[in-house]
C-alpha positions in Angstrom: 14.8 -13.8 -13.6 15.5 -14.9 -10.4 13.2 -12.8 -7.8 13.3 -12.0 -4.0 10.7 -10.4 -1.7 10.5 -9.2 1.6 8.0 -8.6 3.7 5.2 -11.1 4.3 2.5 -9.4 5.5 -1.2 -8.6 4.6 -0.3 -7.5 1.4 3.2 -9.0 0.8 2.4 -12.7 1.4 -0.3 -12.6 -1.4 1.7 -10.7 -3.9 5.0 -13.1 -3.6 2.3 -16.1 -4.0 1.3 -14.4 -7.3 5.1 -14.3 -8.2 5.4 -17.7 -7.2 2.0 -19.0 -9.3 3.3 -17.1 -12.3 6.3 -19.5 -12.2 9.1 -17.0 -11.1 12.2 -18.5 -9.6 11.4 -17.3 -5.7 13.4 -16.3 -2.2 12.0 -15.1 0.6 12.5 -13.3 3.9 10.6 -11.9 6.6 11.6 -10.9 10.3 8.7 -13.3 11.6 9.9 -16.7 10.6 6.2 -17.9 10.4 5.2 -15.3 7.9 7.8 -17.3 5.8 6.1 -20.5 6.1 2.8 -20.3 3.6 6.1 -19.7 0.6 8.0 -22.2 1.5 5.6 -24.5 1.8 4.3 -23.1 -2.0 7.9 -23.8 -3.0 9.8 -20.4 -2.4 13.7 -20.3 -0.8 14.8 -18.7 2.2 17.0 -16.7 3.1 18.3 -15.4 6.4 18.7 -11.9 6.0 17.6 -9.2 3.3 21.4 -9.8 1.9 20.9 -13.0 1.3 18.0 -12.6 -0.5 20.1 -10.1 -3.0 22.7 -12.2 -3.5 20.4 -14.6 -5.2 18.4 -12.7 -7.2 18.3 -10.1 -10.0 15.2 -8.3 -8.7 13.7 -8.3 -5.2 10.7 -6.6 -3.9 10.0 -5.3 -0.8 6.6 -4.5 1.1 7.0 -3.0 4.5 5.5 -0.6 6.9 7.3 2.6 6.9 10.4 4.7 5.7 12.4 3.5 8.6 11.9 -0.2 7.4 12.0 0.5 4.1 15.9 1.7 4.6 16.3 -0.5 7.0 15.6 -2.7 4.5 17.6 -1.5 1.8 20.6 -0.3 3.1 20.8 -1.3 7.0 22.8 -3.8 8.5 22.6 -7.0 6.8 20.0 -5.2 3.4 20.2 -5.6 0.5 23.1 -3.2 -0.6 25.3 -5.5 1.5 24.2 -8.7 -0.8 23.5 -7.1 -3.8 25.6 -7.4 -7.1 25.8 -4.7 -9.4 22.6 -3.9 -12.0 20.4 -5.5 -8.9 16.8 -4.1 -9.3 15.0 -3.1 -5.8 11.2 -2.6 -6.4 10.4 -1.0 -3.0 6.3 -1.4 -2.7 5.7 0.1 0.0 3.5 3.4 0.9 6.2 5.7 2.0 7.2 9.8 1.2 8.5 10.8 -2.0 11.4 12.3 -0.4 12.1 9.1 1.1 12.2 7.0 -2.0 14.4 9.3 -3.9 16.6 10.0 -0.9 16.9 5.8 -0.5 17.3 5.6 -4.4 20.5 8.0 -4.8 21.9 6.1 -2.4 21.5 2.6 -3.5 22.3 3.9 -6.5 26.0 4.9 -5.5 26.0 1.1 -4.9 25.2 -0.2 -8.4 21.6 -1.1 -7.0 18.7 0.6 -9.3 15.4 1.3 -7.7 12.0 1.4 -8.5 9.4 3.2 -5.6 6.2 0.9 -7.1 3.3 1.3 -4.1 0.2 -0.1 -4.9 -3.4 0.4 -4.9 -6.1 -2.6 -3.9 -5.9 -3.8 -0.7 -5.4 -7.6 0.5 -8.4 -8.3 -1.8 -6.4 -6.5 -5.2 -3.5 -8.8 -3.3 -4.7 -12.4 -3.6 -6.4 -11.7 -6.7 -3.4 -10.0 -8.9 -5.7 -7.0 -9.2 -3.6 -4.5 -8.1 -2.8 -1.1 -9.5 1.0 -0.3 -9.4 2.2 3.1 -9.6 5.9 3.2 -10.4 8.6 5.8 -10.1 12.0 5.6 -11.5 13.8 4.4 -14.4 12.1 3.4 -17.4 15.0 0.3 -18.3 14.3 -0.7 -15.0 10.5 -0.4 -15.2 10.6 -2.7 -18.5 12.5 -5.2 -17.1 10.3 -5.6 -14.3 6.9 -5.8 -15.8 6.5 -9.0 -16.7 6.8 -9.3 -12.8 4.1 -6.4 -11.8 1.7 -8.2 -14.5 2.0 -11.4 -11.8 0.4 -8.9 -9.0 -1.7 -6.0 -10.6 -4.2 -5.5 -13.4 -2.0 -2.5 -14.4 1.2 -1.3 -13.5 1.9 2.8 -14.9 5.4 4.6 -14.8 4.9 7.8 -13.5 7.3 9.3 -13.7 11.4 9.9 -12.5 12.2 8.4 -8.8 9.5 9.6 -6.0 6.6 10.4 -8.6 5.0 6.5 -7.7 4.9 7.7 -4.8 3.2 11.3 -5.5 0.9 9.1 -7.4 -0.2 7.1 -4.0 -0.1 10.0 -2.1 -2.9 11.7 -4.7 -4.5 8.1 -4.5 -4.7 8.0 -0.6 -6.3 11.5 -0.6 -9.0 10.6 -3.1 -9.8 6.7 -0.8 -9.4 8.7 2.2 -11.9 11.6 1.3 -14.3 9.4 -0.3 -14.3 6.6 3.0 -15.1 9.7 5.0 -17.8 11.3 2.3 -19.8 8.0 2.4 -19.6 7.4 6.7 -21.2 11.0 6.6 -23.6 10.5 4.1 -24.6 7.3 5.4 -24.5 8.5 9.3 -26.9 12.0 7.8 -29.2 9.1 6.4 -29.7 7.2 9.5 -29.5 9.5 12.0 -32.7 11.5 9.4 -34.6 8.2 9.5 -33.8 6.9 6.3 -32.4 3.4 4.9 -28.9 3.8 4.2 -28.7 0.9 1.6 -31.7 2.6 0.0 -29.9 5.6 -0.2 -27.0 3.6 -1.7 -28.8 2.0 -4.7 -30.2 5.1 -5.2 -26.6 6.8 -5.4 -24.7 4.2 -7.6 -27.4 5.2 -10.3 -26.2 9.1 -10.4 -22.9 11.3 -10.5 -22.3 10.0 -6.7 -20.9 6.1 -7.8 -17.8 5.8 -7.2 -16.4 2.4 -6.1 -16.3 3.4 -2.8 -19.6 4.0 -2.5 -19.9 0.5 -4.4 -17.5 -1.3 -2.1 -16.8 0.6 0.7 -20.3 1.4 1.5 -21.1 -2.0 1.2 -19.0 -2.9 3.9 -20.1 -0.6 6.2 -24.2 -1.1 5.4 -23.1 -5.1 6.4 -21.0 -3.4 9.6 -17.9 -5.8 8.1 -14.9 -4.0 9.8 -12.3 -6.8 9.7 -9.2 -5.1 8.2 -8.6 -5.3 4.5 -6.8 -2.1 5.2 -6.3 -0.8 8.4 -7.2 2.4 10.3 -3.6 3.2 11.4 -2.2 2.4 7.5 -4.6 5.0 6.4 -3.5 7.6 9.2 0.3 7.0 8.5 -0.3 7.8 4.3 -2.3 10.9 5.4 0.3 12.1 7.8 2.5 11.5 4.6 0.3 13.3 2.7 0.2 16.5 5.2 4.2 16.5 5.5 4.5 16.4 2.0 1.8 19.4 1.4 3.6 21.6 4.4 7.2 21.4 3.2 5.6 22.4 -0.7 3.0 24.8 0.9 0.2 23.6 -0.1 -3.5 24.1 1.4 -5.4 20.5 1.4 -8.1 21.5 3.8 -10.1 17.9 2.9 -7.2 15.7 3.3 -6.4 17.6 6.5 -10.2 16.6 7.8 -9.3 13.4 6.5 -6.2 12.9 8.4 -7.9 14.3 11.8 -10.8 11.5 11.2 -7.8 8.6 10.8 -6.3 10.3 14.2 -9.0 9.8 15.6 -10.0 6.6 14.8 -6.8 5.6 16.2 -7.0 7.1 19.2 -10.3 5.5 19.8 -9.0 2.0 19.7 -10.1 1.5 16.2 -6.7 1.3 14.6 -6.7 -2.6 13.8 -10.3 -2.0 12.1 -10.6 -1.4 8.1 -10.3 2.4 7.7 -14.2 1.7 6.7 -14.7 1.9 10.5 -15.0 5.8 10.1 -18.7 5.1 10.1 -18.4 3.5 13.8 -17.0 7.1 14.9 -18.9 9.1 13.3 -21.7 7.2 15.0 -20.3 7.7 18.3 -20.4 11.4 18.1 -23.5 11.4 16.5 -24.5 9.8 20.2 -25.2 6.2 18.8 
């Protein structure tokens, strides 16, 4: 197969070196001609536009920022519907809403272009190392095709479900990282702020029904204060303000995510959107009067 991707950021630079290392036939493109640079110089093409890249390939991946890129993207001036020939698979890896991806989906699909909505679990870490978890929605010809290619980025790659449901699955996943980043800031802002060692209180935790690999992970990070962004505050606040969209149009009552989401605001609006969403603890401290 001969394989594109687009988008060259934290997490897409990484994963299209994983591509490249598992010895796929490569072409690249990113708006930022220096985010191109570490691929070519690994031994990937470029391309010019998103077209171009679809022209030359039989799958291509993209890993951007939002909806409106994503479409941009796909079916935009210069995207890949322009470039693409018929039976063309788009893995869009992204974090976007469901009713995005199946509304982008039906229409690539009146183009002969067949698309998979494949976010991903992991962070840059899960990135570099191929450990990332892939949850896939669409069709199941298309999934098969392409997972000799997820196996190249993730330690597991699961079909959901029809077009949308990978990205119901990353919604459910962002609520469960989101609430548990802010259940650990508050347990370990209750333990200082009560006098006690917070890495005591860890170890102590990781032994019980508490672990969870945030607590593992996460909490690490924020017992060594290490904020640099693996993923960033303002990611985490766009996936909850998916996640709230998506629970008022089906009228659903998520009153954690919903705290969640207000934290993620407000870590934003406190100049902490560039820091690791593990930053929560550095607010928390603020209005704890620390």
């Amino acid at each position: 197969m001969k394989v594109g991707f687009i988008g060259l950021g934290i997490m897409g630079r990484p994963m299209a070196l994983n591509l490249l290392k598992g010895g796929f036939d490569l072409t690249v493109w990113a708006r930022r001609a220096e985010s191109m640079a570490p691929l070519l110089e690994a031994g990937a093409k470029g391309a010019a536009s998103a077209a171009e890249v679809a022209a030359a390939c039989d799958v291509v991946f993209s890993m951007v920022a939002d909806a409106a890129d994503v479409e941009q993207v796909a079916l935009g001036a210069g995207g890949v519907a322009e470039g693409a020939r018929p039976g063309l698979i788009h893995v869009d890896m992204s974090t976007i809403a469901p009713s995005a991806a199946q509304s982008i989906a039906a229409r690539l699909a009146e183009r002969g272009v067949v698309m998979l909505d494949a976010p991903v679990s992991g962070g840059e870490v899960g990135a570099i190392n191929g450990g990332l978890t892939i949850m896939v929605g669409g069709d199941g010809a298309a999934f098969e095709t392409v997972r000799p290619l997820f196996a190249c980025m993730g330690k597991a790659a699961t079909l959901i479900g029809a077009s949308g449901a990978g990205q119901v699955a990353k919604a459910c996943n962002q609520i469960l990282t989101g609430v548990g980043v802010l259940a650990v800031a508050e347990a370990f802002n209750f333990a200082r702020k009560s006098g006690v060692d917070a890495g005591k209180v860890r170890e102590a935790l990781l032994g019980g029904f508490a672990y969870s690999r945030i607590l593992e992970n996460h909490g690490q990070r924020m017992l060594d204060r290490n904020f640099k962004p693996g993923f960033k505050a303002w990611m985490h606040q766009k996936d909850m303000n998916i996640v709230m969209q998506e629970a008022h149009r089906l009228g659903l009552m998520l009153p954690s995510s919903a705290a969640t989401a207000q934290l993620f605001n407000a870590m934003v609006g406190s100049g902490m959107g560039e820091d690791d969403s593990v930053a929560a603890l550095k607010l928390l401290e603020s209005l704890s009067g620390e």
